[in-house]
C-alpha positions as CSV (number, residue, x, y, z in Angstrom):
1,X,0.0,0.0,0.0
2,X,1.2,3.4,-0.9
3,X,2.1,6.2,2.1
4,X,-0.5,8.6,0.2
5,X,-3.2,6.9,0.3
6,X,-2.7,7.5,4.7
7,X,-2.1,10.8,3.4
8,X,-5.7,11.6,1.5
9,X,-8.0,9.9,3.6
10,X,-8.3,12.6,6.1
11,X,-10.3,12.1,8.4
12,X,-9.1,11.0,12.5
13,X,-12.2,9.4,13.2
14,X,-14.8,7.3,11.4
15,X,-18.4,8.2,12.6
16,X,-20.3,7.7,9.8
17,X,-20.4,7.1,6.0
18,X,-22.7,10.2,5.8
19,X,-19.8,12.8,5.6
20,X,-17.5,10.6,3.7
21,X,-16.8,11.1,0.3
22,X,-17.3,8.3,-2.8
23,X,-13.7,8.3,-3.0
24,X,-12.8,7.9,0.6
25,X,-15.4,5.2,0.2
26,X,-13.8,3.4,-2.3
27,X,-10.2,3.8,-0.5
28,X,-11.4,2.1,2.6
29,X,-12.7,-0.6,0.5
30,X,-9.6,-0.9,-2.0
31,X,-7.6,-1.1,1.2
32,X,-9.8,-3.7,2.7
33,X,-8.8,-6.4,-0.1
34,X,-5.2,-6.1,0.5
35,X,-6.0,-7.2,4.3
36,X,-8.1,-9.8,3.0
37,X,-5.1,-11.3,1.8
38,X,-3.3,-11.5,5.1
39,X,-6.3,-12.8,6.5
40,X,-5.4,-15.7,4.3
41,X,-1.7,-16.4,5.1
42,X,0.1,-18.5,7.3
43,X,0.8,-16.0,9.7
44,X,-2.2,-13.7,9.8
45,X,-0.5,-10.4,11.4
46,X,1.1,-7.6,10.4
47,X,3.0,-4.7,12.3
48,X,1.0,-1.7,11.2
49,X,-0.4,-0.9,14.8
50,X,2.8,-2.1,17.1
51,X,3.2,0.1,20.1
52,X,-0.6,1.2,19.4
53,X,-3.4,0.9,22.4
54,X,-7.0,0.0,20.9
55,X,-10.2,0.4,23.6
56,X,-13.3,-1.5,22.8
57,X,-15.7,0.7,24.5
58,X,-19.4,-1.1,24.0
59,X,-22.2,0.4,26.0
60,X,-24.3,-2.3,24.6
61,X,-24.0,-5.8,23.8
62,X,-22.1,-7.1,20.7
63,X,-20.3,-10.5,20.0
64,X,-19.8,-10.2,16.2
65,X,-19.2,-6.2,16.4
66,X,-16.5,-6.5,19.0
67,X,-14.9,-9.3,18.3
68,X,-14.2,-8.1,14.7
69,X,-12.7,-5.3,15.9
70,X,-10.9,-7.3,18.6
71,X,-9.3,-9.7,15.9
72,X,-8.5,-6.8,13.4
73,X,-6.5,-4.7,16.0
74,X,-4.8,-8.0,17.0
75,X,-4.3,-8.8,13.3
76,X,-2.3,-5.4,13.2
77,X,-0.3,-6.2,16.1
78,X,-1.9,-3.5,18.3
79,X,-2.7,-4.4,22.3
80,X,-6.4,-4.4,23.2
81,X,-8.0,-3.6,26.0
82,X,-12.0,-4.7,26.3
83,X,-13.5,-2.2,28.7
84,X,-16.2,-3.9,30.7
85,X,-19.1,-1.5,31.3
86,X,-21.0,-4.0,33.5
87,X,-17.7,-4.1,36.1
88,X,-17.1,-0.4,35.7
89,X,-17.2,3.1,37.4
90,X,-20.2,3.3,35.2
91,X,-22.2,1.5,37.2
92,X,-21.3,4.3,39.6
93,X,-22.9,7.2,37.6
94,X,-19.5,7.9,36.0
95,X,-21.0,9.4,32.5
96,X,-19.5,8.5,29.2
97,X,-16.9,11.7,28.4
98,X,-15.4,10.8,32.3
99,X,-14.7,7.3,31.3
100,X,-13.3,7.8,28.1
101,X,-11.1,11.1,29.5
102,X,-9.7,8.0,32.4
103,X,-8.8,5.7,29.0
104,X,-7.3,8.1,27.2
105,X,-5.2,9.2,30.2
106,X,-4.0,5.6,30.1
107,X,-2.8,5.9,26.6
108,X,-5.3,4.9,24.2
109,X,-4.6,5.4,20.5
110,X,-8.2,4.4,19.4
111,X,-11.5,4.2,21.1
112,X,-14.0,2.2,19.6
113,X,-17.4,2.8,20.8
114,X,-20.6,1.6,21.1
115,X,-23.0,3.4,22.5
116,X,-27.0,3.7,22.7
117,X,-27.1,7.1,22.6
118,X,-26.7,9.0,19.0
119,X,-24.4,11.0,18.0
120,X,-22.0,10.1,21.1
121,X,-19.3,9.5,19.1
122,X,-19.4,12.5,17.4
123,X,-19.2,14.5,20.8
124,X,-16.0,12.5,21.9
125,X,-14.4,13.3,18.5
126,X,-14.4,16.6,19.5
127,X,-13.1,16.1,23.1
128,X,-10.2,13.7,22.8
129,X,-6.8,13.2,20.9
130,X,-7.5,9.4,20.6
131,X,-9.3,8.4,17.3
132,X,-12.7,7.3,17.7
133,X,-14.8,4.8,15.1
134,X,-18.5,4.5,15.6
135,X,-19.5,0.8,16.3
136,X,-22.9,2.0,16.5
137,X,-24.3,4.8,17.7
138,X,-28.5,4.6,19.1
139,X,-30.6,4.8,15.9
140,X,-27.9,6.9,13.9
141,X,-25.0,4.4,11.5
142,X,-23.4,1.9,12.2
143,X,-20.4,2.6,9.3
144,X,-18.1,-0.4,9.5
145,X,-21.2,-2.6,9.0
146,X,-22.1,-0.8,5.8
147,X,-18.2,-0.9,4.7
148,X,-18.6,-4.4,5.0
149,X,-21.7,-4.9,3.4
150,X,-20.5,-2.9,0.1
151,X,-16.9,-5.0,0.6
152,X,-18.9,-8.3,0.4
153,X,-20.8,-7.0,-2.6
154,X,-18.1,-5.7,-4.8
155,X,-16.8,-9.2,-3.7
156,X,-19.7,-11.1,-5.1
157,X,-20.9,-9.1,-7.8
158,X,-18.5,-6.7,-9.5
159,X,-18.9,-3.2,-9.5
160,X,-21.4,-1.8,-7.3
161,X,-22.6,0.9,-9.4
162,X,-25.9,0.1,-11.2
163,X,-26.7,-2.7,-8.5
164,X,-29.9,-2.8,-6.9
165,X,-30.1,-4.0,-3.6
166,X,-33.3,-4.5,-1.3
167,X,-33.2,-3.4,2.3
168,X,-35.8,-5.5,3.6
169,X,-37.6,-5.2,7.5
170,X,-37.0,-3.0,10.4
171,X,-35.8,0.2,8.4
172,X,-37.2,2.4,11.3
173,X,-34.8,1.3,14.2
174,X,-32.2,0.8,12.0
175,X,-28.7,1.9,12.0
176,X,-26.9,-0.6,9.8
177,X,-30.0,0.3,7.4
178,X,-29.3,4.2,7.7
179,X,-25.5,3.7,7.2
180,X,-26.5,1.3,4.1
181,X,-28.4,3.6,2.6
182,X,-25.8,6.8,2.8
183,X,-23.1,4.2,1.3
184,X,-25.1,2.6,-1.5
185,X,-26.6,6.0,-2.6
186,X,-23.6,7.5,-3.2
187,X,-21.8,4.6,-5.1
188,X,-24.5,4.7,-7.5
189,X,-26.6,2.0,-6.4
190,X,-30.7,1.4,-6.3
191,X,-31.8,1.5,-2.7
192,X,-35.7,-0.3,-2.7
193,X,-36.9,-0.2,1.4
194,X,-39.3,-3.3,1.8
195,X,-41.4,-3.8,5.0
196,X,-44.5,-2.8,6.8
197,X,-45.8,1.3,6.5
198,X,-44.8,1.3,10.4
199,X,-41.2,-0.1,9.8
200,X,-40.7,1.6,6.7
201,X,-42.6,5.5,6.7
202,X,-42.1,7.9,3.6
203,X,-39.4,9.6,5.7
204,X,-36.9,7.9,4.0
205,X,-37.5,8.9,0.6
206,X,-35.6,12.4,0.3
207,X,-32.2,9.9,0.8
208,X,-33.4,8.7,-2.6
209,X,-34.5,5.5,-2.0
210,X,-37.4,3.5,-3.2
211,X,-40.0,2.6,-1.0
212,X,-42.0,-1.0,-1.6
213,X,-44.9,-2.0,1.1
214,X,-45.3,-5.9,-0.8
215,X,-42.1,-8.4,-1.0
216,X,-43.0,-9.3,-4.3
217,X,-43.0,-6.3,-6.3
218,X,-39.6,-4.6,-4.1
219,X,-37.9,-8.0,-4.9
220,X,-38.5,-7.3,-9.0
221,X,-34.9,-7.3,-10.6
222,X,-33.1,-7.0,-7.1
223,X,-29.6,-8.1,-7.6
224,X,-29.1,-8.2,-3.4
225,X,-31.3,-9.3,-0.8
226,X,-30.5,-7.6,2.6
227,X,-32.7,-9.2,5.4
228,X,-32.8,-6.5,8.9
229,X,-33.3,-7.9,11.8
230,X,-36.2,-7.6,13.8
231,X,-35.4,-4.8,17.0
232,X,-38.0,-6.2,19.4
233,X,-36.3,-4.6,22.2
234,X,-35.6,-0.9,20.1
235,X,-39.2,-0.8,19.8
236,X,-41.4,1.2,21.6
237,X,-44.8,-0.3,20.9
238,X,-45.7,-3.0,18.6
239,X,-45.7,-2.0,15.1
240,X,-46.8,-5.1,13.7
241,X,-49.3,-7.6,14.6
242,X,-46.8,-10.8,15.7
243,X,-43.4,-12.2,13.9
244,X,-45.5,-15.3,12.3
245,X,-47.2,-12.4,10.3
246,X,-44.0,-10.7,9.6
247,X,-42.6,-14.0,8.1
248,X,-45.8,-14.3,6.4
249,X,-45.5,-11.4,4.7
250,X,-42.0,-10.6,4.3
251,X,-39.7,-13.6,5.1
252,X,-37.1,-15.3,2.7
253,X,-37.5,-18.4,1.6
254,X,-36.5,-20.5,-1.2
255,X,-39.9,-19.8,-3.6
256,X,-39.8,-16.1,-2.7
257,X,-35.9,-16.2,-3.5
258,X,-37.3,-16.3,-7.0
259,X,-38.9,-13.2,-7.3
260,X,-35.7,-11.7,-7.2
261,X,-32.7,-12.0,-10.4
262,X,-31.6,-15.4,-10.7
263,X,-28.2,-14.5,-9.3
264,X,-29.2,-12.6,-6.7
265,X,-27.2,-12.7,-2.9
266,X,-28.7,-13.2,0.2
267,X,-27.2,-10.9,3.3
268,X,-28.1,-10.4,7.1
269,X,-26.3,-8.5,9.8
270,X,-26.6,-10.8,12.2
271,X,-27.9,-12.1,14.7
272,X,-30.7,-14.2,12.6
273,X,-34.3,-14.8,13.7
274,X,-34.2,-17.8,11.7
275,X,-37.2,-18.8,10.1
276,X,-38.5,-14.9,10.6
277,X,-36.3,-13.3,8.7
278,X,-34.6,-16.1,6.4
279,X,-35.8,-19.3,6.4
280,X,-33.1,-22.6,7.4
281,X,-32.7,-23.8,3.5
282,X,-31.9,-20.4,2.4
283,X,-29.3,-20.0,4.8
284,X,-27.0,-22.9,3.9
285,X,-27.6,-22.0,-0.1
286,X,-24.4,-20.5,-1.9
287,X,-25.9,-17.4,-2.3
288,X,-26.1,-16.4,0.9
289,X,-23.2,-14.5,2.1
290,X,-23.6,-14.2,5.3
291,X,-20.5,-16.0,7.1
292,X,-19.0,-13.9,4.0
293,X,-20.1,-10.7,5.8
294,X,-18.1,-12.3,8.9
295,X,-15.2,-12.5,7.8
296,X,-15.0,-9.6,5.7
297,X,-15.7,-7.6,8.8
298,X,-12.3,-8.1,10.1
299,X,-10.4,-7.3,6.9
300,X,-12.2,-3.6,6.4
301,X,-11.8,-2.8,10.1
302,X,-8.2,-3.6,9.3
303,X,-8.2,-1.3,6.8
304,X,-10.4,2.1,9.1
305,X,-7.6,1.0,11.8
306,X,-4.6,1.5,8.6
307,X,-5.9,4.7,7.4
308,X,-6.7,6.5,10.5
309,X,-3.4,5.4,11.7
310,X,-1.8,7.1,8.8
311,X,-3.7,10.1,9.3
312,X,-2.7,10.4,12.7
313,X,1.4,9.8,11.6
314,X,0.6,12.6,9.0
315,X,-0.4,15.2,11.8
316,X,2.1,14.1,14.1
317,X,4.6,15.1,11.4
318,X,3.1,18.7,10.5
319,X,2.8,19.1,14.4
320,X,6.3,18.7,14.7
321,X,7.5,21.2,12.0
C-alpha cells in the first residue's frame, strides 16, 4: 500500500459514512482487499499498529461487532483492551466523556465505541486526541457494518454501481439500514426499502430511495437481498401484529428467493431470527453471504484501523514542523 493513500484519507475518526466522500469510500474498500489477503496467510499479522493501544468501549452488547474489531486490531499487532461496562465506574454514575477522558489518560490510540445514545461518538471526536470509530451509535450508522456490506458485494458481484439492492424489514430502528443507505446511494446503487408502513414510513424517501410496502414487487430485478433484523427490544410499541405475520408477509424463503434476479445474494447483519427473517434452507444456499459478511468484517476494520493510523502519523509530522 502506498504512504498517500494514509495521506488523503483525512479524516481522524470514522463516525459515519454520511460525511465521507465516494472516494474515501472506495479507498477504505480498495484497502480492505489487501487485508483480505493476510487474512489468508500463514501468519495472519502484520506490524501496522505495534506500540498502538485500541479500547473496545461497547455500552451495549455485541459478539460479532467486537470481536471483529478485537481480531483486526490483533491482526495489526496492536494491544487491546475490552472495557467492561457491567464491572465499571459506570455502574457508579460515571458518565460516558469521564470514562473515556480515564482511557485516554491511560494511553489509548483508538477508542472504539458503542454506544445507545446518538451522536456520542461525534461528541468525543471533538473532546479527545485518541481516534474514535463509531460501532454503533443509538438509531444513527453503524459505518463499519455498511463498509462491509458494500466489501462483500463488490466481492460477489462486481462493480457496485448500477446494482440494486433491497433493504428488507425494520428500516425504522435501524442503524446498519441508515449507514447502508448513505453508502449505497452515493456509489450509485438502487436502494428499494421493503417492510410494513410502520417499519418503513415515507421519511426515508428524500435519501433517494425506493419505497415498496409488498415483497414481491420490491424483490423485482433485485440483484441483493438484505434481510434487517427484527429490534424487538428498540421498539417502543408493537408496530406489527406478531413475527409469524412478519414471516408471512416478508420472510425469505427458497420460492420467494425467485422473485428476485436469478443471481441474486442473500445478506443479514446478524444475529438471525431464523425462520423470521430467512428461512433454514436459504441459509446454507451458496448465495447467501452471510458468514461472507463475517469474515469480511475483520479485513475492512483492518483497513479504518490502517488509514486513520496514517492520518494520525501525518499530523504528528506537520505538528512537529
Amino acid at each position: 500500500m502506498k504512504t498517500e493513500e494514509k495521506i488523503n484519507f483525512g479524516h481522524k475518526d470514522l463516525l459515519g459514512i454520511e460525511n465521507l466522500t465516494p472516494g474515501e469510500i472506495m479507498q477504505l474498500l480498495d484497502a480492505a482487499v489487501a487485508f483480505k489477503g493476510v487474512l489468508t496467510r500463514d501468519v495472519k499479522k502484520v506490524p501496522t499498529l505495534r506500540g498502538r493501544t485500541v479500547v473496545n468501549l461497547f455500552y451495549e452488547n455485541s459478539t460479532r461487532t467486537r470481536t471483529s474489531f478485537e481480531l483486526a486490531a490483533r491482526r495489526l499487532s496492536a494491544e487491546v483492551l475490552n472495557f467492561d461496562v457491567a464491572t465499571s465506574s459506570v455502574k457508579k454514575g460515571e458518565v460516558l466523556y469521564d470514562t473515556v477522558e480515564t482511557i485516554e489518560a491511560l494511553g489509548a490510540d483508538y477508542i472504539v465505541l458503542r454506544n445507545g445514545n446518538s451522536g456520542s461518538p461525534h461528541f468525543l471526536a471533538r473532546s479527545v486526541k485518541a481516534s474514535v470509530i463509531n460501532a454503533g451509535d443509538g438509531l444513527h450508522e453503524h459505518p463499519t457494518q455498511a463498509l462491509l456490506d458494500a466489501f462483500t458485494i463488490r466481492e460477489s458481484l462486481g462493480d457496485l454501481k448500477g446494482l440494486h439492492v433491497a433493504l428488507i424489514g425494520d428500516i425504522l430502528h435501524s442503524r446498519v439500514a441508515r449507514s447502508n443507505i448513505f453508502l449505497l446511494t452515493k456509489l450509485g446503487v438502487k436502494v428499494t426499502l421493503i417492510g410494513p408502513p410502520t417499519l418503513v414510513p415515507d421519511d426515508f424517501r428524500p435519501l433517494g430511495v425506493r419505497i415498496c410496502h409488498t415483497l414481491r414487487e420490491g424483490l423485482r430485478d433485485v440483484d441483493v437481498i438484505y434481510l434487517l433484523r427484527i429490534q424487538m427490544e428498540r421498539q417502543q410499541t408493537n408496530l406489527f401484529p406478531s413475527l409469524e405475520e412478519y414471516r408471512t408477509l416478508y420472510g425469505i424463503n427458497t420460492e420467494r428467493l425467485k422473485w428476485a434476479k436469478p443471481d441474486a445474494i442473500v445478506m443479514h447483519p446478524g444475529p438471525v431470527n431464523l425462520g423470521v427473517e430467512i428461512s433454514r434452507d436459504v441459509m446454507t444456499m451458496p448465495q447467501a453471504k452471510i458468514l461472507q459478511q463475517v469474515t469480511n468484517g475483520v479485513a475492512v476494520r483492518m483497513a479504518v484501523f490502517y488509514l486513520l493510523q496514517g492520518v494520525r502519523e501525518q499530523n504528528a509530522k506537520i505538528a512537529r514542523t
